[in-house]
Each structure stands twice: as C-alpha cells, then as structure tokens.
N, C-alpha and C positions, 0 to 999 in steps of 0.2 A: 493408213493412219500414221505411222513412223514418220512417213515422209511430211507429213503436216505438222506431226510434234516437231522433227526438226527444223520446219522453213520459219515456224511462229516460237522458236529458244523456248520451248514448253518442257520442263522438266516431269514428267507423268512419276507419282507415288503409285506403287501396284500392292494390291492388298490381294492378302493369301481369298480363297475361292471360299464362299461360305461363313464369310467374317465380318458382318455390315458393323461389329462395334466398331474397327478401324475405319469408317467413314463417319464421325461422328457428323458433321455437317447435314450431310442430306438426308443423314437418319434423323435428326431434330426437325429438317424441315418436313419428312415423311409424316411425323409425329404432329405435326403443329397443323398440316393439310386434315389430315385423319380424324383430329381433335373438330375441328371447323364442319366436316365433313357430318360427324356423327350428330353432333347438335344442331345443323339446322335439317336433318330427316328428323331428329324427337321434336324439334321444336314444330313444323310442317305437318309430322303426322304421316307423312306416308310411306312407303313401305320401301323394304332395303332396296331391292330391286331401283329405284333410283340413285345406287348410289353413285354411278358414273357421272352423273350430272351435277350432284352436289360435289363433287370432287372438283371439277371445272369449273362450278361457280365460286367453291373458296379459293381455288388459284387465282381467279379474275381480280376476287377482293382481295386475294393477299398484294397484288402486284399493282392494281390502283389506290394503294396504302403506302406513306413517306415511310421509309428504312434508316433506320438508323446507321448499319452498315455504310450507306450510298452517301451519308450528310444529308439524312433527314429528306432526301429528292423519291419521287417514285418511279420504282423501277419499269413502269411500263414508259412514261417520258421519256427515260435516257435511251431507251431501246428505237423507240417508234419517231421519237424527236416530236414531238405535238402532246399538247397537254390533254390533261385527264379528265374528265365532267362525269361524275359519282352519280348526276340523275339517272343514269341507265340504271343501275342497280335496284333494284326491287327487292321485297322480300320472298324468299326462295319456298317455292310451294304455296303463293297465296294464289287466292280466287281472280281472278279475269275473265271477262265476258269479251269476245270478239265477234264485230257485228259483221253481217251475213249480208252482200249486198244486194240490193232491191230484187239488181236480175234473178239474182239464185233464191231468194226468198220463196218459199212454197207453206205461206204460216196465213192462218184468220187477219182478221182487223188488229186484235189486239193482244195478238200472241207476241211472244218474245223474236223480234229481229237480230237475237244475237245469240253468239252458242258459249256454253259456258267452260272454261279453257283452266289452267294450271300454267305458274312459272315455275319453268324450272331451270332457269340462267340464262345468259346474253347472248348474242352471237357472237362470234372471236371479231366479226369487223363493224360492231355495232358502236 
C-alpha cells in the first residue's frame, strides 16, 4: 500500500483507531445509504433480514443519480464510461410473477403458468 500511495503523490490523512467522527465524509455517506436502506424495507414490508439487499439497491440508486459533487454527471458514467437507463430500477420489494416454461410446467388447463417472485435489486451488470 505505501508503495501505491507513493507511485500515485497520494497524500493518506490517518485517523486515530475508533474515531469515525474524523471521517466526516463517508460517515454522511454511511448515513444517507442507512437512511435509503431503512425506508424502502418499511416501505416493502419485509423483514430486516433483507437488509443486504436493500443496501445494494440504494447504492445502485444513489450512483445512477447526477451529483452535485461531479457537475451534476452520474457517477456510474464517469466510472463505467456508457450511459445510464433508470428503466432497470423497480420498486424494491414489489410483486413479480415469473413465467415457468411450457417444458417445466406440471399445472391443469388453467392454473397459473407463472410462480410468484419478490424484487429485491438489479444485477451489478444489468
């Protein structure tokens, strides 16, 4: 790690062990993931035990969102270099039916062809 801080003039600030106040940056972003995180489980309804997922889906959405920080650009663009398309985005913990193909089907005439599923966020290359 030294040897990277020196090859890239990285000046590293070291904060005493046990002191997230002197990080004020990534503790607001902790704070603001956290925030996102808890509201859309109350809003969803289900249970904490998801919260890994909501945590993953409010990063997705916080990083296909323009930053003010960047000039207003989104930070997954300047990273990935290709633009962003928000249709992926669902709401997190709704209903979805995915259909069951013919082959695998074992249902009457007029039962349900489909099994009834949960979102709970995008793929990372979706």
């Amino acid at each position: 790690m030294k040897a990277l801080i020196k090859e890239e003039n990285i000046w590293p600030e070291v904060t005493p062990p046990d002191c997230p106040q002197l990080n004020g940056c990534s503790e607001r972003f902790n704070l603001s993931i956290i925030t996102k995180c808890r509201a859309m489980l109350l809003d969803s309804g289900l249970p904490l035990e998801f919260w890994e997922m909501s945590i993953l889906q409010a990063a997705r959405i916080y990083n296909a969102l323009p930053h003010k920080t960047v000039g207003m650009k989104i930070t997954y663009a300047l990273f990935q270099r290709k633009s962003v398309d928000i249709k992926f985005l669902k709401r997190f913990g709704s209903v979805v039916y995915r259909l069951i193909p013919r082959t695998k089907q074992v249902t009457e005439k007029f039962e349900s062809n489909g099994q009834k599923c949960l979102i709970l966020g995008t793929r990372p290359n979706s």
